[in-house]
C-alpha positions in Angstrom: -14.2 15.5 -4.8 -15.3 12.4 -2.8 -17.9 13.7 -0.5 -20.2 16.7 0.4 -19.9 18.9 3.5 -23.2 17.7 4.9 -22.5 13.9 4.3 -19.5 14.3 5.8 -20.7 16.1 8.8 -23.8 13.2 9.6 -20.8 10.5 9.8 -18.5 12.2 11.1 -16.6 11.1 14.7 -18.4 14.0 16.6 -22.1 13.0 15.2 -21.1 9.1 15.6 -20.6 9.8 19.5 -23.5 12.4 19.7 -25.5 9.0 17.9 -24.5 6.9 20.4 -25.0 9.2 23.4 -28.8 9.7 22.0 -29.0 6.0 22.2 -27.6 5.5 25.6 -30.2 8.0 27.0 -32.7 6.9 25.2 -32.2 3.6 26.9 -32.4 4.9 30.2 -35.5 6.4 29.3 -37.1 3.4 27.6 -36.2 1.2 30.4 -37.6 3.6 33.2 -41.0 3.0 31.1 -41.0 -0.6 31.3 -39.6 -0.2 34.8 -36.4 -1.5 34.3 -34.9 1.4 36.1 -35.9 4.3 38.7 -37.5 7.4 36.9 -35.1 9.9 38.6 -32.3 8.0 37.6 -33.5 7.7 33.9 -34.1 11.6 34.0 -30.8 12.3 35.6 -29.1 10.7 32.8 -31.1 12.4 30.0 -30.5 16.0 31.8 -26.5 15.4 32.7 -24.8 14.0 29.8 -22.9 17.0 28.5 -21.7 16.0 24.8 -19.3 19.1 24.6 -17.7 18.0 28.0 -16.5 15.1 26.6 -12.3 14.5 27.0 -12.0 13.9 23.4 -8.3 13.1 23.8 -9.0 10.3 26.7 -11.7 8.8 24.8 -9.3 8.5 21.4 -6.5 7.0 23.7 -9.2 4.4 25.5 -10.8 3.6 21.8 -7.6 2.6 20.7 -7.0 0.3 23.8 -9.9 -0.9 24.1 -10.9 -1.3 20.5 -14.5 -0.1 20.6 -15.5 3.4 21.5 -18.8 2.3 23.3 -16.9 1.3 27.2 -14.3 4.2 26.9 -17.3 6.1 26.5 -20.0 4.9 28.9 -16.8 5.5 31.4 -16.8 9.0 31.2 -21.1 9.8 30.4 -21.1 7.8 34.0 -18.5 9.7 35.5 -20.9 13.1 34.3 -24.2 11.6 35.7 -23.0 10.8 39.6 -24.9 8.1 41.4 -27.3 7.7 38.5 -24.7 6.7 36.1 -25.0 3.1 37.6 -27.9 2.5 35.7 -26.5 4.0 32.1 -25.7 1.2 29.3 -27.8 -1.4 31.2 -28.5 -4.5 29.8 -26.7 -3.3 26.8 -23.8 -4.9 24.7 -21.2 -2.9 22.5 -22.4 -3.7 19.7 -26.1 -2.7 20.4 -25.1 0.9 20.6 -23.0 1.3 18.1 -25.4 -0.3 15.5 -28.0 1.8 16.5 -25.9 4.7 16.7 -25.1 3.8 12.9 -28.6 3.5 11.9 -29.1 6.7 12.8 -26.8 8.0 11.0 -28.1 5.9 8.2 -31.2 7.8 8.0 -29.7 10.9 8.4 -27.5 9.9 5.5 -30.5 8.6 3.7 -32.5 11.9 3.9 -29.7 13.5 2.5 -29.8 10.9 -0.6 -33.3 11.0 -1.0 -33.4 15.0 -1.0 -30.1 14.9 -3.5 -31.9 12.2 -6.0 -35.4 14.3 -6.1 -33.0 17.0 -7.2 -31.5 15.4 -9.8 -34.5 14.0 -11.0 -36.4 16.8 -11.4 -33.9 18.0 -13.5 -33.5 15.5 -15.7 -37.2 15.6 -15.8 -37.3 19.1 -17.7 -34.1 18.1 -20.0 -36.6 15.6 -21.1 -39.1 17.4 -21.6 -37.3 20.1 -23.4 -36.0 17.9 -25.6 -38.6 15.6 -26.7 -38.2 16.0 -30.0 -34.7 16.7 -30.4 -33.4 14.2 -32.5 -30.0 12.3 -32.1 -28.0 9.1 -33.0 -29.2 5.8 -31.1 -26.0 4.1 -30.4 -25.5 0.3 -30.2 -21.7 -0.9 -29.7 -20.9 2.8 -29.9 -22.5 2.2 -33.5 -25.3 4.0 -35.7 -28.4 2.2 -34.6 -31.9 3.9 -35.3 -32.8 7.2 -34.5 -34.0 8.2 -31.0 -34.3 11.8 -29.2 -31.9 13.1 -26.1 -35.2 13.9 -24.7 -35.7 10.1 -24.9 -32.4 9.4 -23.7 -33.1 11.5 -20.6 -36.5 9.7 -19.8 -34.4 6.8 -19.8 -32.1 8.0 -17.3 -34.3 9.3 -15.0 -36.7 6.5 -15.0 -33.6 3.7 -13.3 -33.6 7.3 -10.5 -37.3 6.9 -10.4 -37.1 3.4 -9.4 -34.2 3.9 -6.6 -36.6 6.2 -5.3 -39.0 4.0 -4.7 -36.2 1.5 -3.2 -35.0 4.3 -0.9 -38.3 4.0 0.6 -38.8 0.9 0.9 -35.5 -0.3 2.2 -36.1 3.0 5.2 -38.9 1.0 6.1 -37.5 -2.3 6.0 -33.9 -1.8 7.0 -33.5 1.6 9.6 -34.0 -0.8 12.5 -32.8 -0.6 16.6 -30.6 -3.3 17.8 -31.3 -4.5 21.5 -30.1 -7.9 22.5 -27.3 -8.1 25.2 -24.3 -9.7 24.9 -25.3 -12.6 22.7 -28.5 -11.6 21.4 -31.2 -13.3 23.9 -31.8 -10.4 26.2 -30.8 -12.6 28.9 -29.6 -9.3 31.1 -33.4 -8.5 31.4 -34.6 -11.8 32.2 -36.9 -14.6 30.7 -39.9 -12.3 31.3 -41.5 -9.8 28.4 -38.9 -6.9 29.4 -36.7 -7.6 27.4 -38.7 -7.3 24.6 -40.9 -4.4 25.9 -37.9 -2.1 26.3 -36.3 -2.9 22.7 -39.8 -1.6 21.4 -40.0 1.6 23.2 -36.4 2.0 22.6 -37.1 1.5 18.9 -40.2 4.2 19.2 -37.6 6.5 21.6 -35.7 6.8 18.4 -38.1 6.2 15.5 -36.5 3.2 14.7 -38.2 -0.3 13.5 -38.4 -2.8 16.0 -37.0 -5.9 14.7 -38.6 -9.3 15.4 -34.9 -10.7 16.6 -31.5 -9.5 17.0 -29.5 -8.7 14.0 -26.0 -8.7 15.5 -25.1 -11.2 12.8 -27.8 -10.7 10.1 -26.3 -7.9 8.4 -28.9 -7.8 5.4 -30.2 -4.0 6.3 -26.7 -2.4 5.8 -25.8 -4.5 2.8 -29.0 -3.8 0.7 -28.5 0.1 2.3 -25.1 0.2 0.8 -25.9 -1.9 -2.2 -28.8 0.4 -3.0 -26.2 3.3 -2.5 -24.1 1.3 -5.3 -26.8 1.0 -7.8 -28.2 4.8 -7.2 -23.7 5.6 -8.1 -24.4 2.6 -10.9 -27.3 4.6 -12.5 -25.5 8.1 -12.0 -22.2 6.4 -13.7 -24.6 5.3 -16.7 -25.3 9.1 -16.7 -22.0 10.6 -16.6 -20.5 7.6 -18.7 -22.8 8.9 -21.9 -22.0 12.6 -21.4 -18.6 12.1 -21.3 -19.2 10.5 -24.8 -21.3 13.4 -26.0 -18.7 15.7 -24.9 -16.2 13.9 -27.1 -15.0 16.7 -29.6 -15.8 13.5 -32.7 -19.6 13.5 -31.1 -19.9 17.4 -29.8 -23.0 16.8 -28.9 -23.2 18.3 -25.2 -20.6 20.2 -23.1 -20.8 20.5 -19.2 -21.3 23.9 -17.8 -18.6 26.6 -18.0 -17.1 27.8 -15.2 -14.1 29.6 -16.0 -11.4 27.3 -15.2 -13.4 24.2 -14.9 -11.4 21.1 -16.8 -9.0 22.8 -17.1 -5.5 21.5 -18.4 -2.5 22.5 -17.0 -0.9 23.2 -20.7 -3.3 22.5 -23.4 -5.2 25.9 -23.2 -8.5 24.9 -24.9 -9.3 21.6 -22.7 -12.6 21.6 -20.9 -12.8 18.2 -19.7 -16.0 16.7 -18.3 -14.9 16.5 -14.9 -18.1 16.3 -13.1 -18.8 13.1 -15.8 -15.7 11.6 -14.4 -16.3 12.0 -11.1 -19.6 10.1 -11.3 -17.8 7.3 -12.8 -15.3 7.6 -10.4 -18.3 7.1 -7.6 -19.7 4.1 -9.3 -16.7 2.2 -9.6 -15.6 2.6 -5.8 -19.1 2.2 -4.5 -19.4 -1.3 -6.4 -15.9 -2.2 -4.6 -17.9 -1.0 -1.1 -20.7 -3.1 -1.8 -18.9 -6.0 -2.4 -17.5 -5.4 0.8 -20.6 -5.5 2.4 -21.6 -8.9 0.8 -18.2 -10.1 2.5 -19.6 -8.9 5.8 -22.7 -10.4 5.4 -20.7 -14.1 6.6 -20.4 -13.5 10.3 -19.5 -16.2 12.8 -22.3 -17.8 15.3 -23.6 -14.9 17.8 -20.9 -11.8 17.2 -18.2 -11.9 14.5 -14.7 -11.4 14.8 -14.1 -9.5 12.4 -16.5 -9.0 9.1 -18.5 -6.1 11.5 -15.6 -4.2 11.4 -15.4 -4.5 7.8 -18.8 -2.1 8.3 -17.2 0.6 10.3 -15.5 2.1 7.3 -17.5 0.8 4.2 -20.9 2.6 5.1 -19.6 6.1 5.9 -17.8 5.8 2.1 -20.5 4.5 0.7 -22.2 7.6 1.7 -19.8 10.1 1.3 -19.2 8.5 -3.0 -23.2 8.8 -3.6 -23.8 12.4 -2.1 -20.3 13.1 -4.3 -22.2 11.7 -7.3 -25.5 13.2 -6.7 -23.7 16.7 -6.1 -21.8 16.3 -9.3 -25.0 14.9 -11.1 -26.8 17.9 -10.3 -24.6 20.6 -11.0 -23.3 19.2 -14.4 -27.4 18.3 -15.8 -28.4 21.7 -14.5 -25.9 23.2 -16.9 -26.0 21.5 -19.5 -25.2 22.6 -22.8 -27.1 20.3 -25.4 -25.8 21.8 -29.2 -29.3 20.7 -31.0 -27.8 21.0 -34.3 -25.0 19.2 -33.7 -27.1 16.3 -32.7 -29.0 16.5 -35.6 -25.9 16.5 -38.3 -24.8 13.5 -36.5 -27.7 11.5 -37.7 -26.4 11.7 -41.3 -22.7 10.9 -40.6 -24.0 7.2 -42.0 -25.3 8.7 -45.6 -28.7 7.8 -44.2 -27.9 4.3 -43.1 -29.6 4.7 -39.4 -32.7 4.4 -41.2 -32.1 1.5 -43.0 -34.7 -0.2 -40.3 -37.1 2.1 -41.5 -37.0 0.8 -45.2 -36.3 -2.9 -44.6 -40.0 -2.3 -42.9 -41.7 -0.3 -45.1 -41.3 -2.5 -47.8 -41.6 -6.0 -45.8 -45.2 -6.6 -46.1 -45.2 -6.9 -49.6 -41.5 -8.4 -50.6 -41.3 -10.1 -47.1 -39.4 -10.0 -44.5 -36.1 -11.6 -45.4 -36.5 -10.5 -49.1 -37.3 -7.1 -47.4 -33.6 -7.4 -45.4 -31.9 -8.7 -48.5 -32.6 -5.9 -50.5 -31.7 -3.0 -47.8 -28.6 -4.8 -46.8 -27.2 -4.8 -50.8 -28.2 -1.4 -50.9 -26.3 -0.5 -47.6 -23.1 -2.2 -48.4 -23.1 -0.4 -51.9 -23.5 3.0 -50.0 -20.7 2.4 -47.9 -18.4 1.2 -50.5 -19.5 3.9 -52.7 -19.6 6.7 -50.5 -23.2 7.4 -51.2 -26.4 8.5 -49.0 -28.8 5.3 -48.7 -31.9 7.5 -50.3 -29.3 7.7 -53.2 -28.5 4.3 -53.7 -32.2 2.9 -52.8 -33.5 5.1 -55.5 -31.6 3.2 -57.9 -33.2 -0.2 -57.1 -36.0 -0.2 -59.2 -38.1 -3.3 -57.4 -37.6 -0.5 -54.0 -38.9 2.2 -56.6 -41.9 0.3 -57.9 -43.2 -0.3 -54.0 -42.5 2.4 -52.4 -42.2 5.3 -54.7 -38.7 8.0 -55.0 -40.9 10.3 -52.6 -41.6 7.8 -50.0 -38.2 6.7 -50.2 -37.1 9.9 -48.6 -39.6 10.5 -45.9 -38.6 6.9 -45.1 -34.7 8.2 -44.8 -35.8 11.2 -42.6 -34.3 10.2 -39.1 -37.3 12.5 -37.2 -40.0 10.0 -39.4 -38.8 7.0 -37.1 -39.1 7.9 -33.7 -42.0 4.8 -32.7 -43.0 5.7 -29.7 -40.2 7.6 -27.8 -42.6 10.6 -27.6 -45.3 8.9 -25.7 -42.8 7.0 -23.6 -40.7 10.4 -22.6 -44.0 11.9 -21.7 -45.0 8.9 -19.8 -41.8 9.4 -17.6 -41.7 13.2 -17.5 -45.7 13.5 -17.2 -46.4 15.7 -19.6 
C-alpha cells in the first residue's frame, strides 16, 4: 500500500551494499588517477569484489556490533581482493561511503519520481483538456462559490506537479552530491597538498556525482530539501486525492474512481466502493510531512559528525521514497480511470436555486447602481430566495429597479452558471497547451 516494487528494490539492503561497494571501487580507481594508489592495485579491486560472495549473515551480525555496516564490510571486500585489499577504503571515513552510497540511491529513487510525476501529469493534462468546458460547483468552505469547470480544476492540479517538476531538477543538480572528507572533514589522510581535493572530484565524476565545494558531513541541507520536496510532491498529490474523495461523496456524485471488481470493497455493506486510491494519497501526505519534519530535526548536527541526528536519516529517506512512489502509483491509476458523471456536475450548480451566480449579477448591474448599492440589492434578493425556497432568477425578476437595468432576459443569461467562467478557458489551455 505504502511503496512500489521498484522503489523498494533501489533502497533496499542488497542495492544499499551494492551502492556502497560501487563507491568503494570507485575510490580505488579515482585515487589510482591522482596517484594516490598503484594502478594494479586499483584494478585488482574493481575486477575482485564479488557482491554475490558476500556472507550476508556475518555482515548482519558485525553491523549490529559494530553499528555501521561500512567496516564490517570493507573486512570482508579486503578479504576478496588479497594483497590489494590494503589499499581499499583509503583515506575514507564511514560516513563518506555511506552518504555517497545514499545519494546514489537518491537519484535512482529520484528517476523513479520524476518518470512517475511525468505520468501523472500527462494525465491530468488530457482530463483537462477534455473537460474544459465542463461546468461544476466552485467550492469555498465546502460552500457554493462561483462557477468554475473540472477541466479548470484539473489545470490547477497539475500546474503545483508542473512546478515540482521543475524542482526535481533543480534540487538533482543542486543536491545529488559525493561526500569525501576523512574522518573529520579536512581530508587530512591525503595530506595538505591538492590530492585531497583532486580525488574527491574524480570520485564525484567516477560516479556522476557533484563535487561539493566542502564536506557536508554535518550540512544536511541536500537530503532535507530532497525529502521535503518528496513531502510537497505527497502534499500536492493529497490536495488531489483529498477533492476526489469529496467528489466521490454519494451527496456530491460527481466522480467515482475506476472499477475494478472488488475494489473498496466493504466487508458487509455490499454496495460500497470507497475511494481507496484517494485515501491512500492522503495517507502519503500525512506521513511524508511527519518524515520531513524529521529531516529538519536532522538538520541540527553537533560540530564535525553528529551523534545521533544522521541516524535519524537512515530510515526517514528510504520512507520518504517508498510514500511518494505509493502516491504517485495510486495517483496514476485512480486519474487514469476516472469516471467524471458530466451531468451530475452540472445539476449540482443549481442545488443553490441559482445563488452561485449571485457574483455575476451584483456585477452586471454595479456600474450603474454602484458597487455597494449593486451588493445591497443582490444580497436582499438572496436571502429572500433562501428563505423562500425560490431560484435567484425568480426572485431578481421581481425587483423592479434589477428589471429596469438589466432587463428579465438578461437576468437569466446572467444566472447561467456556463455564462461566468472569466477566464478559466484560457488559463486551462495555458496549462494543458492547447
Amino acid at each position: 500500500m505504502f511503496s512500489t516494487a521498484q522503489m523498494r528494490e533501489v533502497f533496499s539492503d542488497e542495492a544499499f551494499v551494492q551502492r556502497m561497494i560501487d563507491t568503494e571501487t570507485a575510490l580505488a580507481r579515482a585515487q589510482a588517477k591522482v596517484g594516490i594508489v598503484p594502478h594494479e592495485a586499483a584494478q585488482a579491486i574493481s575486477d575482485s569484489v564479488r557482491p554475490g560472495a558476500l556472507d550476508h549473515e556475518r555482515l548482519r551480525a558485525d553491523t549490529e556490533n559494530v553499528g555501521y555496516p561500512v567496516l564490517p564490510l570493507v573486512t570482508q571486500l579486503a578479504e576478496q581482493c588479497g594483497e590489494a585489499g590494503g589499499y581499499l577504503h583509503w583515506g575514507a571515513t564511514t560516513q563518506d561511503i555511506m552518504d555517497t552510497a545514499t545519494m546514489l540511491q537518491c537519484r535512482d529513487g529520484l528517476d523513479l519520481v520524476a518518470a512517475a510525476l511525468d505520468r501523472v501529469r500527462a494525465v491530468l493534462r488530457r482530463l483537462a483538456a477534455e473537460h474544459v468546458d465542463t461546468v461544476t460547483a466552485g467550492r469555498t468552505h465546502l460552500q457554493h462559490a462561483l462557477p468554475v469547470t473540472f477541466g479548470f480544476r484539473a489545470a490547477v492540479w497539475v500546474s503545483a506537479l508542473d512546478r515540482h517538476s521543475e524542482r526535481l531538477s533543480q534540487a538533482r543538480e543542486r543536491d545529488l552530491m559525493v561526500q569525501f572528507g576523512g574522518a573529520a572533514g579536512t581530508l587530512a589522510s591525503l595530506g595538505t597538498g591538492p590530492d585531497g581535493l583532486a580525488v574527491r572530484a574524480a570520485l564525484a565524476a567516477e560516479l556522476g556525482l557533484r563535487d561539493p565545494e566542502i564536506t557536508w558531513h554535518v550540512a544536511r541541507d541536500g537530503l532535507n530539501e530532497i525529502v521535503a520536496l518528496l513531502a510537497a510532491i505527497g502534499g500536492s498529490l493529497g490536495k488531489i486525492g483529498w477533492d476526489v474523495m469529496m467528489m466521490c461523496s454519494s451527496e456530491f456524485g460527481e466522480l467515482a474512481e475506476p472499477f475494478v471488481p472488488g475494489r473498496g470493497a466493504s466487508s458487509t455493506m455490499p454496495q460500497k466502493r470507497n475511494p481507496i486510491s484517494s485515501e491512500l494519497m492522503v495517507a502519503a501526505a500525512k506521513l511524508l510531512r511527519d518524515r520531513s519534519a524529521t529531516m529538519l530535526d536532522a538538520l541540527m548536527q553537533d560540530f564535525e559528525r553528529a551523534t545521533g541526528p544522521w541516524h535519524l536519516e537512515w530510515a526517514t529517506v528510504p520512507e520518504a521514497f517508498q510514500l511518494v512512489a505509493a502516491s504517485l502509483h495510486q495517483a496514476e491509476f485512480m486519474l487514469t480511470g476516472l469516471e467524471v458523471d458530466v451531468d451530475r456536475m452540472r445539476s449540482n450548480t443549481a442545488l443553490t436555486g441559482g445563488l452561485i451566480v449571485a457574483e455575476a449579477v451584483m456585477m452586471a448591474v454595479a456600474p450603474v447602481l454602484g458597487r455597494q448599492r449593486a451588493h445591497e440589492v443582490v444580497y436582499d434578493a438572496c436571502r429572500n430566495a433562501i428563505e423562500s425556497g425560490a431560484d435567484l432568477a425568480d426572485e431578481l425578476r421581481r425587483n423592479p429597479e434589477l428589471v429596469a437595468q438589466l432587463g428579465a432576459s438578461r437576468i437569466d443569461e446572467l444566472c447561467d452558471p456556463a455564462n461566468y467562467l472569466g477566464s478559466a478557458r484560457a488559463m486551462t489551455t495555458d496549462v494543458v497547451g492547447t
